[in-house]
N, C-alpha and C positions, 0 to 999 in steps of 0.2 A: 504494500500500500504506500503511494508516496505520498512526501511530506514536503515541506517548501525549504527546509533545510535538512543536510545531513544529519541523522542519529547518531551521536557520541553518547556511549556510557563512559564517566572517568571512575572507578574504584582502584579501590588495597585489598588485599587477602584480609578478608575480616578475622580470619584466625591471628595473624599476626596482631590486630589489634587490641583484639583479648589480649593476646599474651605481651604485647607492651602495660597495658593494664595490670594486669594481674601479678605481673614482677616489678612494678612501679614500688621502689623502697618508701615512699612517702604514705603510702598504702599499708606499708607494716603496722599489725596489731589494729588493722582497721579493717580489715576482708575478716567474714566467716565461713567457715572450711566447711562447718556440720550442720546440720537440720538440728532443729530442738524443737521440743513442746515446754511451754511456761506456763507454770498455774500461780495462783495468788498464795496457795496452800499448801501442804503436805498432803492432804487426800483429795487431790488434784481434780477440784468440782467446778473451778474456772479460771476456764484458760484464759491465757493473757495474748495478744497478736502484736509485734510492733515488725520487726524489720520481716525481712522475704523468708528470710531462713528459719521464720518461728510459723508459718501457718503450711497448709497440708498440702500443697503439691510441691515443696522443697523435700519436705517427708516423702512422699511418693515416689517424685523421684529420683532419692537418695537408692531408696528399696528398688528400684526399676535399672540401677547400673549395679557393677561388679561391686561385691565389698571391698572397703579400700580406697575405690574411687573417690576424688573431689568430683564435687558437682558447683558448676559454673554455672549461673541462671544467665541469661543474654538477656540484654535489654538493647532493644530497638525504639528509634522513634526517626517519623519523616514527616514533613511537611512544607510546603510551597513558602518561599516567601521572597520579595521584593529585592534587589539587588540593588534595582536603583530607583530614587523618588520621582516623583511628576512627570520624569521625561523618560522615553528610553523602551519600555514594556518589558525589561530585563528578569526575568523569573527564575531564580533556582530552585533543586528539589533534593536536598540534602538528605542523606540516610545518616543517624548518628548511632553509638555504637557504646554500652559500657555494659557494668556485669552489676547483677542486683545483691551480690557477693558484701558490696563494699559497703560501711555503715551510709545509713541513709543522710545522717547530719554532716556526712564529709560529700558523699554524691550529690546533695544538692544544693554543696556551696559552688559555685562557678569557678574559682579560682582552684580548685582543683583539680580545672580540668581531667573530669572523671570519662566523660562523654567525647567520643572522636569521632573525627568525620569518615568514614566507610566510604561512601560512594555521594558522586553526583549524579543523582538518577536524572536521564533525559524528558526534557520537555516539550514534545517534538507539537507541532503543528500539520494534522494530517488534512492531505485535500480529497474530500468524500462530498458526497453532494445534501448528505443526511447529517445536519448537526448531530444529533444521538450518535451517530454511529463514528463520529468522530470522539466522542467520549469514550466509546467503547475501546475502540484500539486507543487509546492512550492507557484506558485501565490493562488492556492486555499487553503494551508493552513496559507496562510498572510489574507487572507478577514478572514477565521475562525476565527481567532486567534483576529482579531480587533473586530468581533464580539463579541466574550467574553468579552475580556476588556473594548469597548468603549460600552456595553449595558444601564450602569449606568446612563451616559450623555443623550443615547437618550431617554431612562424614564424622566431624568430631563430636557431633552427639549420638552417631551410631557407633560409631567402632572406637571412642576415646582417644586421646591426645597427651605427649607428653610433654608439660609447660612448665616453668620455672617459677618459684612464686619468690614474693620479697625479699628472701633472705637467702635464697639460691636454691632449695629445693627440690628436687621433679615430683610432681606431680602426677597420677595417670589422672585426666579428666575428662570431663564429657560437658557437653554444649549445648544445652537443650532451653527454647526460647521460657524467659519467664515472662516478661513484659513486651508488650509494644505500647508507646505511649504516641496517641494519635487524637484530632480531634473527632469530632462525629461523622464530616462528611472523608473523612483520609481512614478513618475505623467503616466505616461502612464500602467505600471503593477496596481495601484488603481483606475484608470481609467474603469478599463478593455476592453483594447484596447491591438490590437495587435503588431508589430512593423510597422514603417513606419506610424503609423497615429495620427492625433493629439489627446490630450488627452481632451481639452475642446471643438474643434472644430469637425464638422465632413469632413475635410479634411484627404485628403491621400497624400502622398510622391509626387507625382504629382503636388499638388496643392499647393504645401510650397511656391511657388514664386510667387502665386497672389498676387497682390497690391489691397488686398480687404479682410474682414473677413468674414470667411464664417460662415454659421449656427452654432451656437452653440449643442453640445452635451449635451441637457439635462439629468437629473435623466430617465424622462418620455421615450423617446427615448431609451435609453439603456437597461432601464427595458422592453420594449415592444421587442425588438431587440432580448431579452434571452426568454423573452416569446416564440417566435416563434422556435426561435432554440431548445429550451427545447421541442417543440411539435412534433417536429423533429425528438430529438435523447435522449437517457436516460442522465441526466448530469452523471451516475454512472460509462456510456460507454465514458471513458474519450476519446479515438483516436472518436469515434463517433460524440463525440457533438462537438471536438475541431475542425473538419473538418463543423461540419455546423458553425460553430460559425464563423469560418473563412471568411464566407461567407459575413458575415458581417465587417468583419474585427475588429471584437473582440477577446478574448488570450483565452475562456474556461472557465475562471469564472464563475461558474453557480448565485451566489449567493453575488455580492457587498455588501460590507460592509456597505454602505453609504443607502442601498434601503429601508431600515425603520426610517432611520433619519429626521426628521421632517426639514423643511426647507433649510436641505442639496441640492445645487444644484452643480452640478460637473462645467459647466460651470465658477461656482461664487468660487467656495473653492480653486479650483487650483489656488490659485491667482501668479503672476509672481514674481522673487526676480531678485536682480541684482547679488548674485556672478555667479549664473549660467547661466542665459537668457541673461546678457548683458554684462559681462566680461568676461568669457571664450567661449562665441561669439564674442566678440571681438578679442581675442587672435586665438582661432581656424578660425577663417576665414577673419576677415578686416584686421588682421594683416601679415597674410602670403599672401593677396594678393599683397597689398605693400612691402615687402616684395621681392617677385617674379616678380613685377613692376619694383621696381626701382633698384635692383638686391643686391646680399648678401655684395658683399664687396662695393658696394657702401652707402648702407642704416648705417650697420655697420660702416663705416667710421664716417658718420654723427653725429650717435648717438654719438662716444667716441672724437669727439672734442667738444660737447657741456661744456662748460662752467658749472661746478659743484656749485653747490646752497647748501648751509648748511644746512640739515636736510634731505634730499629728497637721490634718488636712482641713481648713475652716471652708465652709462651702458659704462665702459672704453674696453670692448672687442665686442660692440656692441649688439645688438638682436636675429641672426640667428641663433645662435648657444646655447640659453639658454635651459640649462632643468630641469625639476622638476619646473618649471613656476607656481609661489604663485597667488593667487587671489590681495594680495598685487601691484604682480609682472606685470598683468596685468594693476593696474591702474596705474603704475607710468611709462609703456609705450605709456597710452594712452594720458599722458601729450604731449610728446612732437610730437608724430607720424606724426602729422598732419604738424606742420611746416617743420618738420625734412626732410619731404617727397615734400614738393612744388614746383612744378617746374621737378619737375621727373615725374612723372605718370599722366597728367594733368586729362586724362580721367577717369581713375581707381578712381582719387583722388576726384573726384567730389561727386562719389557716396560714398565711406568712409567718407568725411566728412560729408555728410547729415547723414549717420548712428552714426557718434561722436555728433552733435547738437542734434540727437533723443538722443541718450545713453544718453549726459549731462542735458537736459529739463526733462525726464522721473526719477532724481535720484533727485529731487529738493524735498524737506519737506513740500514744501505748493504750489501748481500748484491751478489755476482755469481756469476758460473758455477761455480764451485767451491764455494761456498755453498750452492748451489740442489744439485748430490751429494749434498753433506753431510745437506741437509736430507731430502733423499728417501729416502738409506740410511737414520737414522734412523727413518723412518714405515714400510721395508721391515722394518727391524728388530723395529719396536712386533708387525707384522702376522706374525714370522715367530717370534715369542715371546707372542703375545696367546692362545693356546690353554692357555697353561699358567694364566690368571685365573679359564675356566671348569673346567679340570681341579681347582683347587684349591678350587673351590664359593665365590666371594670374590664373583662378579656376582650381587646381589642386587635384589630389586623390593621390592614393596610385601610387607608381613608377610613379611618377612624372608626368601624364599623364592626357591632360584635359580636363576637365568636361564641359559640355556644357548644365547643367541645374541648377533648383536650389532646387533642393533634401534637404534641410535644416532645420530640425525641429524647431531649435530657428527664424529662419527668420520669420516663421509661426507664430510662438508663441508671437511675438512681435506686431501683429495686434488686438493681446487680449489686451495688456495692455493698451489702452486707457478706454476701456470698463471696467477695472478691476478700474483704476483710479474713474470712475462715482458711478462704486458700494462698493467698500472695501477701499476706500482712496489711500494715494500714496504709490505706490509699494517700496520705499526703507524701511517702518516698516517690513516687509517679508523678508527681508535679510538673508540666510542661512547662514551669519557667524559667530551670536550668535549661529546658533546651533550647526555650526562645530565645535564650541570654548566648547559647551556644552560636546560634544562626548571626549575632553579631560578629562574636570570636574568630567563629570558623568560615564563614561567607561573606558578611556587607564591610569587615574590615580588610579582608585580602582583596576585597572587589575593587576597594577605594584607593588600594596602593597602584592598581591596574593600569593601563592606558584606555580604558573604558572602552577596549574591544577585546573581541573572544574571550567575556570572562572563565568560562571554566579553566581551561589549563593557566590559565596565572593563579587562579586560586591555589588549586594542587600545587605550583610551583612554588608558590608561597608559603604551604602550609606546610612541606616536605622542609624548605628552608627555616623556619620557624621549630619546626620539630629534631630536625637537629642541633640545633643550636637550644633547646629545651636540652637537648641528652648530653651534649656537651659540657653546659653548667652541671648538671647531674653528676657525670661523672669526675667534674674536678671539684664539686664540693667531698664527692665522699672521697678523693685523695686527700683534699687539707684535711679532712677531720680524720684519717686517717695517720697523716704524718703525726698532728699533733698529739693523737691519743698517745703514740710512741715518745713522744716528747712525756708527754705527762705521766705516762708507767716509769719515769727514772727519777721522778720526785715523789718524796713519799708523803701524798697526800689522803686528811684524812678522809674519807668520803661518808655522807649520812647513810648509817644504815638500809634507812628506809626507801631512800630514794634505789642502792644498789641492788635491793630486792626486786622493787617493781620494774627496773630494766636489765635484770636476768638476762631475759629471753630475745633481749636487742643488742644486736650486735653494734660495738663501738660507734662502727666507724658510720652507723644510720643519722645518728645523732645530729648529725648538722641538718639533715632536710626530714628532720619529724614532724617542725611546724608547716602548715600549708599557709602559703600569703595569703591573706585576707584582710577586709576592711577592717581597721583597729577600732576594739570595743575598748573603753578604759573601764579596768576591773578596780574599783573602788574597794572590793574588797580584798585586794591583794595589797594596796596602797594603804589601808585602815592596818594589814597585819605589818608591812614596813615597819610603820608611824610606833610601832606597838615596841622595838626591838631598838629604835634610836635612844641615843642617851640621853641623860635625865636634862636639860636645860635649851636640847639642841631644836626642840620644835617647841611652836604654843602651844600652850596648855589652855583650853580640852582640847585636845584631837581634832582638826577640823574633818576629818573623815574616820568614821567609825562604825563597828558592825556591831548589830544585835539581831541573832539567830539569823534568819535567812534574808534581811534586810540590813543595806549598807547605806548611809548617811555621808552625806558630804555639803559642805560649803563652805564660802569663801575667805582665804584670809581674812581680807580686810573687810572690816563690817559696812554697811549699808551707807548707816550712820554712827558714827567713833561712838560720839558720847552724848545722851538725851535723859533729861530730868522722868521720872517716871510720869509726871503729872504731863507735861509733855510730851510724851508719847499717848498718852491715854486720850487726848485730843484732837492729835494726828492722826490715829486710828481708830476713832470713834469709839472708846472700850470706856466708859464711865465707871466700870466696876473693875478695872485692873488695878487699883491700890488694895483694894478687899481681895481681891483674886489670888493674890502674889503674898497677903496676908496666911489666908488660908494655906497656901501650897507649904507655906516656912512651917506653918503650926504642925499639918501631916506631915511633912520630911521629921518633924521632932520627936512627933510620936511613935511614927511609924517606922524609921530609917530609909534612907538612900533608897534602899532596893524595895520598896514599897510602889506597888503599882497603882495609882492613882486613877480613880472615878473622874466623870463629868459630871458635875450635879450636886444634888444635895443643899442644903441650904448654907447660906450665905453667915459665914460667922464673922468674918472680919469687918471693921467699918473703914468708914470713907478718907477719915483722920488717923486709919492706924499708921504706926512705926515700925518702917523696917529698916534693916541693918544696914540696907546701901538705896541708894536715891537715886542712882543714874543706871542707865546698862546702855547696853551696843545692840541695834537694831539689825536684822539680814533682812533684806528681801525677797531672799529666794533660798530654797534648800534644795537638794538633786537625793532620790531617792533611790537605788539601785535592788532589784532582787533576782532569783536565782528562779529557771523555769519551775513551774507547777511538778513536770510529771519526771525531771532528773535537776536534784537539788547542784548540781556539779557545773552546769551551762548558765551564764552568768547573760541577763537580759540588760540590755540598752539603759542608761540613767534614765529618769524622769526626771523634767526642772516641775517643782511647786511656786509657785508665787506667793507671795505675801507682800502685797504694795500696797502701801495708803492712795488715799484719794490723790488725783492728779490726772489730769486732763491729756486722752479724752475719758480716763476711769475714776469720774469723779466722785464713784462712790467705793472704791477702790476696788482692787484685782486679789481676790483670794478663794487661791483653789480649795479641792477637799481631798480626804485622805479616809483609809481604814485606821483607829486608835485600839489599841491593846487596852482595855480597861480593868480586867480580870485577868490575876495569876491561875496558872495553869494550862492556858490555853494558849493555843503559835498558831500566829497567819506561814502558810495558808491553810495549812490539815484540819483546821477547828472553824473554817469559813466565820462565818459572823459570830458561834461562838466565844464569848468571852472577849467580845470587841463592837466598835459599836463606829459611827460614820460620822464626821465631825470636820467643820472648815477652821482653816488655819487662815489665824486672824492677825498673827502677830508672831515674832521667831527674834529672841532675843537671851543676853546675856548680862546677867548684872553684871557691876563693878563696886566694889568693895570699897568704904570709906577708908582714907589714906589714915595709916599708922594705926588701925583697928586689924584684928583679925577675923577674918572669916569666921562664920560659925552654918557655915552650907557647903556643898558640896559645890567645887565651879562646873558646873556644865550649863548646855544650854537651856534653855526654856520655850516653849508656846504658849497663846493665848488659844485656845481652841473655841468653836461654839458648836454645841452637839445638833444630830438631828434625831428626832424620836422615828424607829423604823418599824410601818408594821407587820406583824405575829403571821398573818397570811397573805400567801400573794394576789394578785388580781387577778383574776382569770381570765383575762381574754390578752394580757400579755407575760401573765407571768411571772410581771416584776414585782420589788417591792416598794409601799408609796411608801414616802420620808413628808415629815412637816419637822422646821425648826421649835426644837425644846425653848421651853419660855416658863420664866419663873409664874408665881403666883400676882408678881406687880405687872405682867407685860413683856418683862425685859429678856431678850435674848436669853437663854443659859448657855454661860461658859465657863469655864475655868482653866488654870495654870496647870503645866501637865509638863514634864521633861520630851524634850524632842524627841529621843530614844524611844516613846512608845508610840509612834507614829510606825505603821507597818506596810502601806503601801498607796499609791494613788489611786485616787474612785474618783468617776466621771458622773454626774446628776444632770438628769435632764429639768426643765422646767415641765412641771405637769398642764399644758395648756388649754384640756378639756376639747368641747366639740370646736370651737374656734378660738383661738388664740389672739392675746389683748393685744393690740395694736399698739399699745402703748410701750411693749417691749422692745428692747435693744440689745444690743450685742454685750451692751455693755451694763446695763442694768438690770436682765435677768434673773441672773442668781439673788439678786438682792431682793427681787420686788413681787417673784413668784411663791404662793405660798405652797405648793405640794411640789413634790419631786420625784421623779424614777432614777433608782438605783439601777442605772444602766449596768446591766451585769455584759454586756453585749459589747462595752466598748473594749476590751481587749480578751483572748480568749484566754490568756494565763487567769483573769479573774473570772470569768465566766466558769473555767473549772474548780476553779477556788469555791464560788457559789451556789455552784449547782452540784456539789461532789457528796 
């Protein structure tokens, strides 16, 4: 069939890029060699699923090659994308290539170049006089085309392979596909499946809206399925067979790629990722139904008086109207939707938020059996409240007009992922956004170094150049640290026990390339333990960076403001009860000691004229609170900056975030969620100063003005959350009280509760102040949503 250019495939022996993979020393003590099953327990009643190697077709097939054997899972991904912008119509179709072997938090950093580029599969433009049938041989020269390239792999995942792994090893191994990460229409053309139907399941367009999984698509199936159409029709007679084939509701591919792959099951490979199945489902459809619910300028409103958070995305022109919408873009409206929207769309709302508890349980690193409930009630729940989206005329198509089914190929796709959890581990390792990030890397950056003709072989040539000169530094780092270890074995140094245990099993000379480049996190708790070991005079005193249990605290040298009379501050920051406040806090440090965990509340003993020890302190305006993920105490998250700024233009009623407060001993954020802790804005972050030539009789550390919010006992039920109203004494007066910074335990986001319509009289800037109810957005980050919901 011709084409108006010549067909080039450019590939590498995909075996060999396994096996640069899989001997990559940067990769030591970071591949898993063995299947396992993980329970929570001893009498192993629920299992636990996190990477590839703990759920049941790693087990399979471990049991399905030679004892002894390693089992290397392939992971694949392809997909089209742009070479060059506006001009040009330049398209590549990269095949990328890594192994589900290696920990998932190391495979889906980018810079570790986990993922390589296999092949440039061709994009050929065929001249037929039937647009279809010009789709069709394209799909039939992509199976070709994988068939040459991926031949390698499946020899070595039939008859095994000898590879070298990190630390020089042989291996015998075997190659058998675990993943292919692909979007829906690149999952459904490898499928070979037609449009309208699913790629793992054998559902049709029809059947997207059961609350139920249907039959899986196997290998077996599908091959039988060409069988018969082939008996039919010549696959040569392309209009012929594409028409029996049709029948089936498959695309014309005579011949899958996948049909002599050993262990390849289509149901199992296509496994689910979240940039495309759960957030740009989310944005393409829960999003524009609210949206369309609770309508444009009112939704919009919403969004742009929320109260802006330092680090995060403020949507000051609102949602309706954004374009070119990032996968980013998607998640940082998924924070706050849910609250933003309560009280608007009750009915709509019910069912989006059971699809945001699915979307949030399904994106978690370590789910088990009680998990996998959860997440199913939730999707039972979406499908058992989703009638009220077309009751309320909110599912709309094209020219605004609506739809009264549920036609939805991701809807569908989402009754796999439980299933893909039990076999392939948890779906966020499959993430396409290492590999979108790859298509930068490995194609639009070698494309730009180009003469902006014939990009394919300058790519390769580029990449071939680039990859040697990767093995090059490779190899003269492990020389220097090589020479040097010999240097250092002829001085007799003392080494820390502990440390020469946990690096047994690593060889010296790995040492230099164990860390992978990445963007620098500053770990405030590695800096808090420094600070802890300098000598007695060499830093100030308290610690401006300090940890207490899995929360690290920092802020700045120099204070805000040096030195402010108390009464003076009290003014500044509208706090009329912080002489009594700071009375009381001295009287419980006396009674109670230091290490006394202090309440909000309670009545007021101290008066307006009491005497305290010191008259001035040092004001901050801002604290940075650092903590460690939810579900591995060991992976160190991103600082948050808190605010605490007095009035000042344009926040002239001033800027003060809010936080989780420890109020009760015995209980640790996050494992005790709201246990023994309670939700409170920081109004004020200061440190006395001691009257000159007196001695202390307090302990110097910092201090807060905090003011609580009362949270209540049950949540709402049609969102879930919980409402908050600010605690207020028996006169009116806000309740707050003095509290050491150290029991401040982590950032929390409050929406304003704005009811069926939202008071116009709100601002970006005066909300938090002027709204009287609040949702405890459990939704804006998911480390506290599992905190919340655990």
């Amino acid at each position: 069939h011709a084409t108006k250019s010549p067909v080039v495939l450019y590939w590498r022996d995909p075996l060999e890029c396994i096996a640069s993979i899989f001997n990559n020393p940067i990769f030591h003590n970071r591949i898993d060699s063995r299947p396992r099953k993980v329970y929570t327990t001893a009498e192993k009643r629920c299992r636990v699923y996190t990477e590839w190697m703990t759920g049941n077709d790693a087990w399979d097939m471990q049991a399905a090659i030679p004892s002894g054997a390693t089992l290397l899972g392939t992971i694949l991904s392809s997909d089209k994308t742009n070479i060059t912008a506006l001009t040009g119509d330049h398209i590549a179709h990269p095949l990328l290539i890594s192994l589900a072997n290696i920990h998932m938090n190391i495979r889906l950093k980018s810079s570790s170049s986990a993922f390589v580029l296999t092949a440039l599969l061709p994009v050929p433009k065929f001249v037929h006089k039937k647009k279809r049938m010009k789709g069709v041989l394209e799909d039939r020269l992509i199976h070709e085309c994988l068939d040459i390239v991926l031949e390698p792999l499946k020899q070595a995942a039939r008859h095994g392979v000898m590879l070298s792994d990190p630390i020089g090893n042989s291996r015998y191994c075997f190659t058998p596909l675990a993943s292919y990460i692909a979007d829906t229409p690149e999952a459904m053309m490898l499928a070979t499946v037609g449009g309208k139907t699913s790629p793992v399941t054998m559902a049709m367009y029809k059947q997207f809206g059961d609350a139920f999984q249907h039959e899986p698509r196997t290998k077996s199936t599908t091959l039988a399925q060409l069988t018969v159409v082939r008996s039919r029709a010549d696959p040569l007679d392309i209009e012929a067979f594409f028409r029996e084939a049709q029948k089936f509701r498959l695309n014309g591919v005579a011949e899958p790629f996948f049909r002599d792959w050993i262990l390849a099951e289509p149901s199992h490979f296509f496994t689910p990722e979240d940039l495309h199945h759960i957030h740009k489902e989310f944005w393409d459809h829960d999003a524009q139904w609210l949206i369309c619910a609770v309508g444009e300028s009112e939704i919009d409103f919403r969004f742009s008086v929320l109260q802006p958070i330092t680090g995060y995305q403020h949507f000051h022109g609102g949602i309706s109207k954004l374009k070119q919408v990032t996968g980013r873009c998607h998640r940082d409206v998924q924070r706050y939707i849910i609250a933003v929207c309560a009280d608007a769309a009750p009915g709509v709302l019910t069912a989006v938020r059971a699809l945001m508890q699915f979307r949030y349980r399904v994106q978690s690193p370590r789910i088990d059996d009680d998990d996998i409930r959860r997440i199913s009630g939730a999707l039972d729940e979406f499908h058992s409240n989703k009638d009220s989206i077309i009751a309320a005329g909110v599912r709309r198509g094209k020219g605004n007009r609506p739809i009264a089914n549920w036609h939805i190929p991701k809807l569908e796709l989402m009754q796999n992922i439980v299933p893909s959890i039990r076999n392939s581990g948890v779906i966020r390792q499959w993430s396409a956004d290492v590999t979108e990030h790859a298509h930068v890397t490995e194609i639009k950056d070698p494309a730009r170094a180009s003469n902006n003709h014939n990009y394919d072989p300058q790519i390769c040539r580029h990449l071939d150049r680039a990859e040697k000169c990767r093995r090059f530094e490779l190899a003269t780092s492990l020389l220097d640290a090589k020479q040097t270890t010999e240097q250092l074995e002829n001085i007799n140094i003392d080494a820390d026990a502990d440390d020469a245990d946990a690096d047994a099993d690593t060889p010296i000379e790995l040492s230099a390339v164990q860390e992978l480049p990445r963007r620098p996190v500053i770990s405030y708790f590695a800096i808090a333990r420094a600070l802890q070991y300098r000598p007695l005079g060499s830093v100030p005193l308290p610690l401006r960076s300090f940890v207490v249990g899995r929360t690290a605290f920092h802020i700045a040298y120099d204070a805000s403001i040096r030195k402010i009379s108390i009464d003076d501050v009290a003014i500044k920051f509208s706090l009329p009860d912080l002489r009594p406040a700071i009375a009381d806090f001295i009287q419980r440090e006396a009674t109670c000691g230091d290490q006394h965990i202090h309440a909000i509340g309670g009545p007021r003993r101290g008066a307006h004229t009491a005497i305290l020890p010191f008259d001035r302190v040092q004001v901050w305006f801002k604290v940075r609170l650092q903590e460690t993920e939810f579900h591995d105490a060991h992976t160190i998250r991103p600082a948050q900056t808190l605010n605490c700024a007095p009035p000042c233009h344009p926040w002239n009623l001033g800027r003060y975030d809010t936080a989780i407060v420890q109020t009760s001993a015995g209980f640790s954020w996050p494992s005790s969620g709201l246990s023994g802790h309670t939700v409170a804005q920081i109004r004020l972050i200061m440190r006395p100063i001691g009257k000159s030539g007196t001695s202390w009789s307090w302990k110097d550390r910092f201090l807060s003005y905090v003011q609580r919010f009362d949270i209540s006992h049950d949540r709402d039920a049609t969102t879930q959350l919980h409402v908050l109203k600010r605690s207020k004494r028996s006169n009116g007066v806000r309740m707050g009280d003095v509290i050491p910074l150290s029991q401040l335990r982590a950032p929390i986001n409050l929406v304003p509760r704005f009811g069926a319509t939202a008071d116009k009289r709100l601002t970006v800037y005066n909300s938090m102040e002027h709204a009287a109810e609040f949702w405890l957005n459990e939704y804006w980050e998911k480390h506290t949503f599992f905190a919340l919901s655990a």
